[in-house]
Backbone bond lengths (Angstrom), bond angles and torsions (degrees), N, CA, C in turn:
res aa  C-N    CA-C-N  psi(-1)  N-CA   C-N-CA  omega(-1)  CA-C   N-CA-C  phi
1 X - - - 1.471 - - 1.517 111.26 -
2 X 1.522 114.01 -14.00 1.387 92.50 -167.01 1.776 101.58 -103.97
3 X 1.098 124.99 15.84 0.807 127.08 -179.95 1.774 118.68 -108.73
4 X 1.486 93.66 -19.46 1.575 116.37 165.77 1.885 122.09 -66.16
5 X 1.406 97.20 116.18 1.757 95.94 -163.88 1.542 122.79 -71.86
6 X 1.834 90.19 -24.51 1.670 89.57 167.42 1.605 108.11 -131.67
7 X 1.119 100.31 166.15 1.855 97.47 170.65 1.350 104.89 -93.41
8 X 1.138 111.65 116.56 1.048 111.09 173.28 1.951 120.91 -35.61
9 X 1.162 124.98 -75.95 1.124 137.84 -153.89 2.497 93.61 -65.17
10 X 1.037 103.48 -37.41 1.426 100.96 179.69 1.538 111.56 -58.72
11 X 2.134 106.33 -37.32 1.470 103.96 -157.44 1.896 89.18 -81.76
12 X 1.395 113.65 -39.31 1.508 99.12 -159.81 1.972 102.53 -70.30
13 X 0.958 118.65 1.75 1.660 134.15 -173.10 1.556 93.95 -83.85
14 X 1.534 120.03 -52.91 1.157 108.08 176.06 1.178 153.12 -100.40
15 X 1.642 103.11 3.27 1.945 135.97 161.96 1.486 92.17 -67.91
16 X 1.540 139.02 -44.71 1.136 153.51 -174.53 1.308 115.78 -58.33
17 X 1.785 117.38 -26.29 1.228 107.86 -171.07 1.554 94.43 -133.17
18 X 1.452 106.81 12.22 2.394 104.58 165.03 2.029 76.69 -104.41
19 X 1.442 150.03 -31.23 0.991 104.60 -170.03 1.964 110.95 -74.32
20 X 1.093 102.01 -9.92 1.745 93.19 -177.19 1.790 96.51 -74.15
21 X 1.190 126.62 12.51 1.518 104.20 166.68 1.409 98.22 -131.90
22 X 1.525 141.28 -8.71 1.341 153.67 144.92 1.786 112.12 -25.33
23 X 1.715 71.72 -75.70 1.799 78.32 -167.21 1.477 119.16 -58.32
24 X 1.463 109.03 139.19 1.628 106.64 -174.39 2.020 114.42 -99.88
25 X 1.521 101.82 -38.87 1.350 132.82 177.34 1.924 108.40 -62.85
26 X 1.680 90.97 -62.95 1.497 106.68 179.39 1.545 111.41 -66.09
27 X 1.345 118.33 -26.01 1.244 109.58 -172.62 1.885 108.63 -72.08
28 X 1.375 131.33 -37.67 0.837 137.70 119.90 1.476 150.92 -0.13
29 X 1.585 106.44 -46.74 1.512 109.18 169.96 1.536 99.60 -122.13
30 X 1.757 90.49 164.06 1.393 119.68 -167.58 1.519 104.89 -64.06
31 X 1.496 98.62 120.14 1.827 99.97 -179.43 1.543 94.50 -87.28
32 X 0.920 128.72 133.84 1.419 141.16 161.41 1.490 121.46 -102.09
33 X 1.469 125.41 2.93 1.147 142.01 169.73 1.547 112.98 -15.20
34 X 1.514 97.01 -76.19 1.473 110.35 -175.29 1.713 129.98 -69.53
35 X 1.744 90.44 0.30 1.895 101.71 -178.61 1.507 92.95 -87.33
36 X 1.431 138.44 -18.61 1.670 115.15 -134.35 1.898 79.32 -137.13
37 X 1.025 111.70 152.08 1.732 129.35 158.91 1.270 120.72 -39.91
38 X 1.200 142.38 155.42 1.411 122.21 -178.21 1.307 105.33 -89.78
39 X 1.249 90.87 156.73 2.052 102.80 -168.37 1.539 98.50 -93.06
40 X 1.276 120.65 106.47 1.215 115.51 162.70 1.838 131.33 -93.13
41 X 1.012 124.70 1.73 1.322 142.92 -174.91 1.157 136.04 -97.36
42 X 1.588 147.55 84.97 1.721 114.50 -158.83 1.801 98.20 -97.63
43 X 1.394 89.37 156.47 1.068 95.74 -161.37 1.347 153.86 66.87
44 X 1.321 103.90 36.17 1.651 149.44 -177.15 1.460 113.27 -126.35
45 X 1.029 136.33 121.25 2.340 120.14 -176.21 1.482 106.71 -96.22
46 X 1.187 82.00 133.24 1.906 100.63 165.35 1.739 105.66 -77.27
47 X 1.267 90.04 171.78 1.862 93.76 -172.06 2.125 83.76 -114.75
48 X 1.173 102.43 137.73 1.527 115.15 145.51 1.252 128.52 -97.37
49 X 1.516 132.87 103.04 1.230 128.79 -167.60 1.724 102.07 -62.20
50 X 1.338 114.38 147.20 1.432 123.49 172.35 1.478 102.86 -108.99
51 X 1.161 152.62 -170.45 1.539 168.45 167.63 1.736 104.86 -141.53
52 X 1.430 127.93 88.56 1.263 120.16 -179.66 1.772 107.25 -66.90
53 X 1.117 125.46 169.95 1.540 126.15 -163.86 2.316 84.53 -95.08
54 X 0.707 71.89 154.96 1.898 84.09 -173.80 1.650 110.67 -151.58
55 X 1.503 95.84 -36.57 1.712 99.24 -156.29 1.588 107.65 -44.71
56 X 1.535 145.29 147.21 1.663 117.22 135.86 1.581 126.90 -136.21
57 X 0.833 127.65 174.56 1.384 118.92 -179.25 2.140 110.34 -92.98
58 X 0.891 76.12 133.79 1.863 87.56 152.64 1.068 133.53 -142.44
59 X 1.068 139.85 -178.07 1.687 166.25 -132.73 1.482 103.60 -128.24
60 X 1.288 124.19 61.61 1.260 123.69 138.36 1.539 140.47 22.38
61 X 1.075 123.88 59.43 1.768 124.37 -165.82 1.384 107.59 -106.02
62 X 1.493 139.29 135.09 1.164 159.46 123.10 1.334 97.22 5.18
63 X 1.428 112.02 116.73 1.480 114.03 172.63 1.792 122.72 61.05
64 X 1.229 97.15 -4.26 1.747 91.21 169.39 1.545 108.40 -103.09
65 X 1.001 120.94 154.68 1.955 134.11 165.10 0.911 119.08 -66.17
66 X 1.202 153.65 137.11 1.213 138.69 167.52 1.911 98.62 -78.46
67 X 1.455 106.24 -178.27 1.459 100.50 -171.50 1.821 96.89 -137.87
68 X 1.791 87.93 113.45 1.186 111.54 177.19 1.852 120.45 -42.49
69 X 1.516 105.52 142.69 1.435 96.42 -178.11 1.428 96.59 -123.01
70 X 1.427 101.03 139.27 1.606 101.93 -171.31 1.742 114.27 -102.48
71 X 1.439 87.52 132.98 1.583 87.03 -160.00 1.766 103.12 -66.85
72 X 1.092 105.72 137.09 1.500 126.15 -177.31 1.847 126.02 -106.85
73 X 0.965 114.94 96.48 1.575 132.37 156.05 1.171 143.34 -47.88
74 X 1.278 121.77 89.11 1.696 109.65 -176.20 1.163 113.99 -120.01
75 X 0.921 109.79 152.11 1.820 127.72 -164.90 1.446 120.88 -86.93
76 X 1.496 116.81 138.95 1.517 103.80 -155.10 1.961 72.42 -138.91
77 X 1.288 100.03 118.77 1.712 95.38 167.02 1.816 122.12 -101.58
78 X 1.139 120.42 157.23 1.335 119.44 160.48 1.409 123.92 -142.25
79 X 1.151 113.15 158.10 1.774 116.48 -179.18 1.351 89.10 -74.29
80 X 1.457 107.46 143.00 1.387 129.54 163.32 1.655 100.23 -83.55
81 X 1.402 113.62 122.06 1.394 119.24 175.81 1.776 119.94 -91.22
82 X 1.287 116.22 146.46 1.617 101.96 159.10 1.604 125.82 -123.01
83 X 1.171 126.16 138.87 0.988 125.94 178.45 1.672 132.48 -145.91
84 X 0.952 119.43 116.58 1.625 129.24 -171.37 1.802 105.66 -105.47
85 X 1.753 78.10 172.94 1.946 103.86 -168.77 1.820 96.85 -124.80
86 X 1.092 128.64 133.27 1.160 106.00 -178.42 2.038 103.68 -145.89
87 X 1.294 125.96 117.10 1.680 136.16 -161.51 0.999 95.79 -143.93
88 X 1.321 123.97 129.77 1.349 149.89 154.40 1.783 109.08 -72.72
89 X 1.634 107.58 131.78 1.148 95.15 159.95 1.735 115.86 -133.90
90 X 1.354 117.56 127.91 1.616 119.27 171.31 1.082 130.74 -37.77
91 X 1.171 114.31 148.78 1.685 120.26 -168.23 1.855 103.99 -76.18
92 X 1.475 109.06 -33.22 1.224 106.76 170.04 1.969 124.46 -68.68
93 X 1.432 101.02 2.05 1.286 94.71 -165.66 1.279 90.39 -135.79
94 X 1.382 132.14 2.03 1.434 134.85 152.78 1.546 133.44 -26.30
95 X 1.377 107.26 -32.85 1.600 123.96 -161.97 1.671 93.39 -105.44
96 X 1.464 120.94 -1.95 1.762 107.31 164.94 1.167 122.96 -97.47
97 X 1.626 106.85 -0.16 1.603 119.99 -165.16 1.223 89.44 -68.22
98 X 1.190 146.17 99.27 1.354 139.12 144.47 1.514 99.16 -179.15
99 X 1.570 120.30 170.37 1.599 144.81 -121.38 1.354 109.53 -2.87
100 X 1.488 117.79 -83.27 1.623 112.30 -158.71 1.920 109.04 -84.74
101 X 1.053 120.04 -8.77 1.706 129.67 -172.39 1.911 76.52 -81.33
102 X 1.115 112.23 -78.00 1.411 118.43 -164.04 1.606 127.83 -45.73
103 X 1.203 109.61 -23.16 1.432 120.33 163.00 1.843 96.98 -110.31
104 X 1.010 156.36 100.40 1.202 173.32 -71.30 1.471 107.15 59.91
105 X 1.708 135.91 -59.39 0.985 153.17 -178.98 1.636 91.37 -48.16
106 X 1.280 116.47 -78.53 1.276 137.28 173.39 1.444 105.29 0.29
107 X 1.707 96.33 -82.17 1.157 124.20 -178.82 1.034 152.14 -43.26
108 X 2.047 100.56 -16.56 1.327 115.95 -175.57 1.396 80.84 -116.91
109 X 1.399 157.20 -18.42 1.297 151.72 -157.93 2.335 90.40 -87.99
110 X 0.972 98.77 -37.83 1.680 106.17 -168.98 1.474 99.79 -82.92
111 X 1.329 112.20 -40.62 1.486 120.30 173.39 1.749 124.71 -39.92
112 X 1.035 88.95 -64.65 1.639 129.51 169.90 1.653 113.08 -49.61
113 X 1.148 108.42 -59.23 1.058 129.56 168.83 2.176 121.31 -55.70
114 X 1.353 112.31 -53.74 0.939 135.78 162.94 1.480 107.59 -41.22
115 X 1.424 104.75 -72.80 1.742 124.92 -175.12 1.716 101.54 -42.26
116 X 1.140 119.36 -31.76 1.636 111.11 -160.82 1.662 97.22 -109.00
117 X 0.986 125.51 -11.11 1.202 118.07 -176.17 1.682 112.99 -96.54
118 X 1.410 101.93 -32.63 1.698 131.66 172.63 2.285 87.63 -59.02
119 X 0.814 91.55 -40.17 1.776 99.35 -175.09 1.070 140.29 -82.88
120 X 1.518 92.17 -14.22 1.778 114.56 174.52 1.772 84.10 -88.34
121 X 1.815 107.73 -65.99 1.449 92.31 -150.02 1.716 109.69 -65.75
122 X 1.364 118.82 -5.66 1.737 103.81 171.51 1.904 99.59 -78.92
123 X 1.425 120.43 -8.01 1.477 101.24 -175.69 1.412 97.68 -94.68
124 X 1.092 120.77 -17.76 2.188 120.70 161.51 1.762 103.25 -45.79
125 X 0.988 92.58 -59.14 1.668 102.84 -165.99 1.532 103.90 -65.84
126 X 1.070 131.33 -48.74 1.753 138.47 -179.63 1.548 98.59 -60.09
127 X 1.204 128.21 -45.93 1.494 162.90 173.18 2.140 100.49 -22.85
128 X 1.426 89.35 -64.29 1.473 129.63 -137.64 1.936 95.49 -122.51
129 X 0.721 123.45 -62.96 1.482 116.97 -148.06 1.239 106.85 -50.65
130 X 1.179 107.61 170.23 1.892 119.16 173.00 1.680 116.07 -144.74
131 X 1.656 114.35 -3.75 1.411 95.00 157.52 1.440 105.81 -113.74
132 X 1.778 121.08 134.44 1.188 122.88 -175.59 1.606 92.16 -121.19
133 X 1.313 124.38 159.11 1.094 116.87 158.51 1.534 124.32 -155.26
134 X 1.371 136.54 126.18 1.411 129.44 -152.77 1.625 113.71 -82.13
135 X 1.469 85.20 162.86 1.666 98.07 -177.61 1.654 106.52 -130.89
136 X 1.511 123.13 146.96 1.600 129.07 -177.04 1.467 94.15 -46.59
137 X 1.311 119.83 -78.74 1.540 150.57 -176.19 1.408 126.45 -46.69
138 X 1.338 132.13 118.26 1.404 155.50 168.50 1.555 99.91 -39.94
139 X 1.886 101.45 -60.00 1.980 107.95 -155.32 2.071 80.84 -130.02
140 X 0.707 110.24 42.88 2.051 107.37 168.70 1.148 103.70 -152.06
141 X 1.215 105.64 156.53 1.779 130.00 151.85 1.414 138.31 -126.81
142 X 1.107 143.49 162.57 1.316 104.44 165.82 1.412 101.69 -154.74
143 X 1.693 134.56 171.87 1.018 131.80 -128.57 1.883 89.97 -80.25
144 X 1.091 116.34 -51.12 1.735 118.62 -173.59 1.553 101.56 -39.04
145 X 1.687 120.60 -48.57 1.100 107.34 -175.10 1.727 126.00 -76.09
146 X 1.396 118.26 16.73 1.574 117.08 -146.76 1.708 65.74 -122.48
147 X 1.681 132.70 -58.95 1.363 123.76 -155.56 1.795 98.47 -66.23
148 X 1.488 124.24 -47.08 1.135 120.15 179.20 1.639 109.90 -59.08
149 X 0.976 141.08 -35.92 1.118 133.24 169.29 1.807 115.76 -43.98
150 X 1.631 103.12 -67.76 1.492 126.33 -176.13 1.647 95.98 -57.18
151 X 1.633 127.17 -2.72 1.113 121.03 -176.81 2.043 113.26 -77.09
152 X 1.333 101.13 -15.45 1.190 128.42 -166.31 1.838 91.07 -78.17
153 X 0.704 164.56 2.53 1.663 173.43 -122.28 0.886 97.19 -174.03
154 X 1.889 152.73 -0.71 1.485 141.78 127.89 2.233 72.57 88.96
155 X 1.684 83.78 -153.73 1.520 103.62 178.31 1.568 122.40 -75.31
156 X 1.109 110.11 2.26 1.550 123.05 165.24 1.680 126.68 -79.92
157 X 1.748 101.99 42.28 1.281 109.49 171.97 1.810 135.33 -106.29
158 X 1.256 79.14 39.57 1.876 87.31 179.13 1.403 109.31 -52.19
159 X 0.811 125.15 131.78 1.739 136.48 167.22 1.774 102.79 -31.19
160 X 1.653 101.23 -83.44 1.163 112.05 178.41 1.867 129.78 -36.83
161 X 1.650 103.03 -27.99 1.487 115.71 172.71 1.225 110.08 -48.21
162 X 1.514 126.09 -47.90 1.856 142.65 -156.98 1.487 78.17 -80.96
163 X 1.788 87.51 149.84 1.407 120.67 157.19 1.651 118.51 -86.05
164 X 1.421 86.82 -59.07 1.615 98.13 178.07 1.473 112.07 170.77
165 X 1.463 130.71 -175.27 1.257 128.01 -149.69 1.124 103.83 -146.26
166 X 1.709 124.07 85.96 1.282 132.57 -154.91 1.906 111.26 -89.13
167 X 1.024 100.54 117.52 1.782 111.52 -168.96 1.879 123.15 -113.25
168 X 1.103 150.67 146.68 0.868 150.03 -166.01 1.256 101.88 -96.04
169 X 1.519 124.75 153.00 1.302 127.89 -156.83 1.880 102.05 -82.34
170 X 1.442 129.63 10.91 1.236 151.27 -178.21 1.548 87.66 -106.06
171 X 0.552 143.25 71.62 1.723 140.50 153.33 1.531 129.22 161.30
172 X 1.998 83.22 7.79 1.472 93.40 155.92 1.289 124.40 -65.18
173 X 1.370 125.13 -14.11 1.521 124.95 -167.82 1.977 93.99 -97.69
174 X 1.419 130.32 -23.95 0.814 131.88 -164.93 1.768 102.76 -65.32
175 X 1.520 105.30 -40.58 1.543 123.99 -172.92 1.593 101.03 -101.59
176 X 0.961 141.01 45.97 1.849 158.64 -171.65 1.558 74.28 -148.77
177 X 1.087 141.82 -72.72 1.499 138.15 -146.73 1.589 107.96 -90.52
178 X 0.937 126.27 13.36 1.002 134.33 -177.13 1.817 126.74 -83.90
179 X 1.004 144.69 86.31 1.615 134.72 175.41 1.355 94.59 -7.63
180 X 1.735 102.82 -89.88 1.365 136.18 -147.91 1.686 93.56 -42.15
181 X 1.412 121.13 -50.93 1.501 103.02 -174.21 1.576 131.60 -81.93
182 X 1.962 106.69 -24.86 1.385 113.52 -176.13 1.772 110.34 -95.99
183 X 1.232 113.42 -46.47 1.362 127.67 -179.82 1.995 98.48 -38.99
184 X 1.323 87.68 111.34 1.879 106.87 164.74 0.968 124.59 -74.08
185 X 1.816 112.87 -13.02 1.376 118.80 178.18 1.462 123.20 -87.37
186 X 1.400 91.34 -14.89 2.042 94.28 166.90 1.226 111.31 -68.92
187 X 1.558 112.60 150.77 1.145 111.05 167.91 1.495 120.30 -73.26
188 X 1.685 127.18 -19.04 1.264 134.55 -149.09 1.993 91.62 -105.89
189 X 1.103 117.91 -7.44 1.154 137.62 -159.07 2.012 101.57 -80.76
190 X 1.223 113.82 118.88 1.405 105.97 -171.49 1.533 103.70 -116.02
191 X 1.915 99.68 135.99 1.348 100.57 -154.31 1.663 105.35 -66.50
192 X 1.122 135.55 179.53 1.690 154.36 179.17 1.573 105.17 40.92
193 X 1.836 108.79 55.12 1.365 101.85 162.15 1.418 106.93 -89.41
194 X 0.942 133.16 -165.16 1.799 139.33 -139.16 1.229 111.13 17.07
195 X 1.120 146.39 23.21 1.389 142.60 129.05 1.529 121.64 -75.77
196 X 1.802 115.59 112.24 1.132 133.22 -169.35 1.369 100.05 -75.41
197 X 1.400 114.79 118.73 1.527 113.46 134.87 1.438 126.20 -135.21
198 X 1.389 105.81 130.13 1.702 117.80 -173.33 1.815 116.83 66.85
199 X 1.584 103.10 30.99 1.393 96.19 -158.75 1.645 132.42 109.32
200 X 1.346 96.90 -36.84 1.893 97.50 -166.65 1.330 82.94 -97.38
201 X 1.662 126.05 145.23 1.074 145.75 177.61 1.731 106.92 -105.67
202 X 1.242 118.61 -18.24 1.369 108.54 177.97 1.856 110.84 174.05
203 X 1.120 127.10 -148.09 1.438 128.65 168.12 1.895 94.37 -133.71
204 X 1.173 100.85 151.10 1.416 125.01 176.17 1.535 117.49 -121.28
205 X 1.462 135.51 76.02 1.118 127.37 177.22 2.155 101.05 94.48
206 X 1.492 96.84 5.38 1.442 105.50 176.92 1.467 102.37 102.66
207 X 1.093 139.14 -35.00 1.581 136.58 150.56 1.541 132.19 -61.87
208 X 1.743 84.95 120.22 1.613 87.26 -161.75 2.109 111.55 -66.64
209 X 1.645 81.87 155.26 1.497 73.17 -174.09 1.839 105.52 -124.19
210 X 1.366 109.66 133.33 1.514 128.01 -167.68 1.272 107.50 -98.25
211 X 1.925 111.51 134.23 1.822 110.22 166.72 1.056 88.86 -115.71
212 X 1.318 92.32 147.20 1.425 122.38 -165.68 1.110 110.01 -159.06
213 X 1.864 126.61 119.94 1.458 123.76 175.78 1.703 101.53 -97.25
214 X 0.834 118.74 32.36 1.702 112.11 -178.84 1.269 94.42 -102.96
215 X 1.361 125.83 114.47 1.379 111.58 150.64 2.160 106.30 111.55
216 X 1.318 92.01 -22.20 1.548 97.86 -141.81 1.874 102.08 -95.01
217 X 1.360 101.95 -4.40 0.986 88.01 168.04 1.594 133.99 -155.74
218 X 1.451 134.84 163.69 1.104 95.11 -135.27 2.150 87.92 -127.31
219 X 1.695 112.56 134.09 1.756 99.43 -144.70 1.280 98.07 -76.97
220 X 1.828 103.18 -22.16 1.285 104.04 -166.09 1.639 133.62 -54.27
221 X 1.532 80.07 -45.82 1.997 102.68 169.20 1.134 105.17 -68.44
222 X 1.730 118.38 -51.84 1.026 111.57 -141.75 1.327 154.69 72.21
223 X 1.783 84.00 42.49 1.510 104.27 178.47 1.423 103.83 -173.07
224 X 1.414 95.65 155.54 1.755 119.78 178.00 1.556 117.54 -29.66
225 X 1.335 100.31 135.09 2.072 84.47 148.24 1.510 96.81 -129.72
226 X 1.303 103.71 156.99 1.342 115.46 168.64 1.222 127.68 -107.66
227 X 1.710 140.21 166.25 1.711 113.70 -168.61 1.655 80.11 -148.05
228 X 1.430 119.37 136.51 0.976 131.76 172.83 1.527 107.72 -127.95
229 X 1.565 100.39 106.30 1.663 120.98 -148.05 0.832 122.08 -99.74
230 X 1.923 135.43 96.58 1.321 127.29 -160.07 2.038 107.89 -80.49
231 X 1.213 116.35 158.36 1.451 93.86 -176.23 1.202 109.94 -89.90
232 X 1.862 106.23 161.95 1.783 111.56 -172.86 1.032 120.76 73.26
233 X 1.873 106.60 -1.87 1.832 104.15 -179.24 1.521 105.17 -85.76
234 X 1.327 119.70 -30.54 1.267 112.10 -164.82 2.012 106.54 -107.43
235 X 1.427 136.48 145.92 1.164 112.68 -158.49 1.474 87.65 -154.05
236 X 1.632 112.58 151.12 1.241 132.85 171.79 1.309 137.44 -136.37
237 X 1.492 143.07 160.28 0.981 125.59 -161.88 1.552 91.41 -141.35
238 X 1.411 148.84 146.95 0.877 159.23 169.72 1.829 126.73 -139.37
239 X 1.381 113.93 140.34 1.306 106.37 -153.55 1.572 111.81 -84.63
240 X 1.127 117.63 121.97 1.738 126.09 -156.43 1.735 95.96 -53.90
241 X 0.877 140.92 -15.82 1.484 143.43 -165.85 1.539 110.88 -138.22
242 X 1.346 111.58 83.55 1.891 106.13 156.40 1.424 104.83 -54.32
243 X 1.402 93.29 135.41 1.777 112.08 160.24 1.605 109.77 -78.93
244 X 1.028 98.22 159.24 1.905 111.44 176.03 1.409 105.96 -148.79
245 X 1.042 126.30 124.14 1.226 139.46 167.54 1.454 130.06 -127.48
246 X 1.700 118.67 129.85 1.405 114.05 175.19 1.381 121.14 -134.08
247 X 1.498 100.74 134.89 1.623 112.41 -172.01 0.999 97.75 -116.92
248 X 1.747 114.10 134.47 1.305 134.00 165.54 1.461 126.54 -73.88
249 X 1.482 115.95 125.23 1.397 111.68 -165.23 1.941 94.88 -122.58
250 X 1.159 95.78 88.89 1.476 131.75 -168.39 1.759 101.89 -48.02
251 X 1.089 97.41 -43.10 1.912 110.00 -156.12 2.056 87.21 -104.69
252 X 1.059 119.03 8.84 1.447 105.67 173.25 1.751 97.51 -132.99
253 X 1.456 119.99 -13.28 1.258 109.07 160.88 1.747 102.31 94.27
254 X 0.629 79.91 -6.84 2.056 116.65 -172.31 2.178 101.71 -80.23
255 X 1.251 94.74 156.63 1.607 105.34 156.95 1.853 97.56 -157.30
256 X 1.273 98.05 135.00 1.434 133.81 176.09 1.803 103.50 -78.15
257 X 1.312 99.94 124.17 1.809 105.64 169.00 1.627 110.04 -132.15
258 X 1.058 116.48 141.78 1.414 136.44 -156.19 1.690 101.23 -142.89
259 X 1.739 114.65 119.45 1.272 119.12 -168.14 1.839 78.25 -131.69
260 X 1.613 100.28 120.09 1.535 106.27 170.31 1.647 121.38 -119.24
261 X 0.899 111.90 -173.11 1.546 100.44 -176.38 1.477 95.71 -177.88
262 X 1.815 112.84 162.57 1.542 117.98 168.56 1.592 101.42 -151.27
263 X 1.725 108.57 129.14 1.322 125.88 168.02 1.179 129.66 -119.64
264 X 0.713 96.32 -160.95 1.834 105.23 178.56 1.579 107.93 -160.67
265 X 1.446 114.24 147.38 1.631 112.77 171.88 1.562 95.93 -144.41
266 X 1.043 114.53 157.49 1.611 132.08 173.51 1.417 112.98 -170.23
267 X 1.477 109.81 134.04 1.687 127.78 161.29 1.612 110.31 -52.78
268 X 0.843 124.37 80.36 1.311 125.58 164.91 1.775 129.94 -47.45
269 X 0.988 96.50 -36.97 2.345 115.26 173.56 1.453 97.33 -120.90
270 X 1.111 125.79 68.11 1.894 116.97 138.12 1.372 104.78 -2.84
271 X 1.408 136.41 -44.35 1.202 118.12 -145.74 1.952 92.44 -128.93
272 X 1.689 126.22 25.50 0.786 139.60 -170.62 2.027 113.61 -112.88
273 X 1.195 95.18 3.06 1.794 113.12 -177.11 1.623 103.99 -140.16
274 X 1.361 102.23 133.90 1.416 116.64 153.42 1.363 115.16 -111.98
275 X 1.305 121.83 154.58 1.461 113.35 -140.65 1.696 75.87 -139.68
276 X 1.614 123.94 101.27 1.576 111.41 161.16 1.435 120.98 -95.98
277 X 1.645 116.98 134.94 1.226 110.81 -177.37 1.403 109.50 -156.30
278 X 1.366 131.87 173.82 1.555 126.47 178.54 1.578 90.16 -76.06
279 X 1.109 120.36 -73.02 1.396 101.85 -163.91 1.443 120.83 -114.51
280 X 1.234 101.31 141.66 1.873 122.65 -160.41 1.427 105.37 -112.29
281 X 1.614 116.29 114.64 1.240 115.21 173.25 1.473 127.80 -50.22
């Protein structure tokens, strides 16, 4: 142990707790981590339990039963993914690994980590979705096209329903220019938007809205997508224990560290994302 640079169980405790402010996508969807067994396998699928809607009402009669509805389960699978971080550090530079080097290290190991998982679960949703809806603009948006989109959610527009409204860091200026988001004189208008914290730049109609380059955009076209995120639609599973591993590289003076991990992500509501973009398959 004393020759070991991290403890294992302290470092994966604390990649574990910079990705809950990392992730932009995941922060957003339903972690289910702690409902399901730990996934040890990649490339094996976990099941996501669904709850199909069953409940109904009836009309009450004297001497009749009402007629039981049986609650119904359907199965939502996903590939269990794996993915690691892997930095060598020198024997001459061994003795700085500690306070601010070590959370920097941290930081880019959770970073890293974040970025690809934020990337799987927007390729669930691209994967899966079924409301898409177009925009004039490659790198803009603008407010007509964000309400026609949210038009796709019928009468199911409670404020509180949305997660949030995930945007590419190209269309932050689109929502800076915006009435609907800066104007103090709306009533729907929530005070200290364009002030960043953790990502969300403000609320839009009372739903906060997130930039985020993970995921968001696409090089080929060459242009944005946007995700307007109902909550509990999108869901993840992550493995309660990062591995850490270190191999000694004797003849370079060097030791090798390896931070691994295995998840899973899946769209849970097909019909829980609107997907804005110039072009719609």
């Amino acid at each position: 142990m004393a020759n070991t640079l991290f403890i294992p169980e302290i470092f994966a405790d604390a990649v574990n707790e910079k990705l809950a402010t990392t992730l932009r996508f995941g922060s957003v969807a339903f972690d289910a981590t702690s409902l399901v067994s730990d996934i040890t396998s990649a490339g094996e699928t976990m099941h996501f339990p669904k709850l199909k809607r069953t409940a109904k009402v009836e009309t009450i009669v004297k001497g009749t039963a009402l007629t039981p509805a049986t609650i119904d389960m359907s199965d939502s699978e996903a590939v269990i993914k794996y993915i690691g971080s892997a930095f060598r550090v020198y024997d001459s530079e061994k003795a700085q690994i500690k306070g601010v080097v070590l959370d920097k290290i941290i930081k880019q190991v959770s970073d890293a980590m974040a970025m690809q998982i934020d990337t799987d679960l927007v390729d669930a949703i691209d994967k899966e979705v079924i409301f898409k809806s177009a925009v004039t603009a490659g790198d803009k948006i603008t407010s007509a096209e964000l309400q026609l989109a949210m038009d796709n959610f019928g009468d199911n527009v409670d404020t509180d329903s949305f997660a949030a409204i995930m945007i590419n860091s190209k269309l932050r200026s689109s929502f800076v220019g915006m009435p609907e988001f800066v104007n103090v004189a709306l009533t729907y208008q929530t005070a200290g938007n364009a002030i960043v914290h953790n990502g969300c730049i403000g609320h839009y109609f009372g739903i906060p809205v997130i930039v985020t380059n993970n995921g968001t955009w696409d090089s080929t076209k060459s242009e944005a997508k946007s995700y307007i995120v109902k909550r509990d639609s999108l869901g993840f599973v992550f493995q309660k224990n990062i591995t850490l591993e270190e191999s000694r590289e004797a003849l370079l003076q060097a030791t090798d560290m390896v931070a691994s991990s295995l998840y899973a992500t899946k769209l849970l509501d097909d019909k829980g994302v609107v997907v804005c973009r110039k072009t719609i398959a």
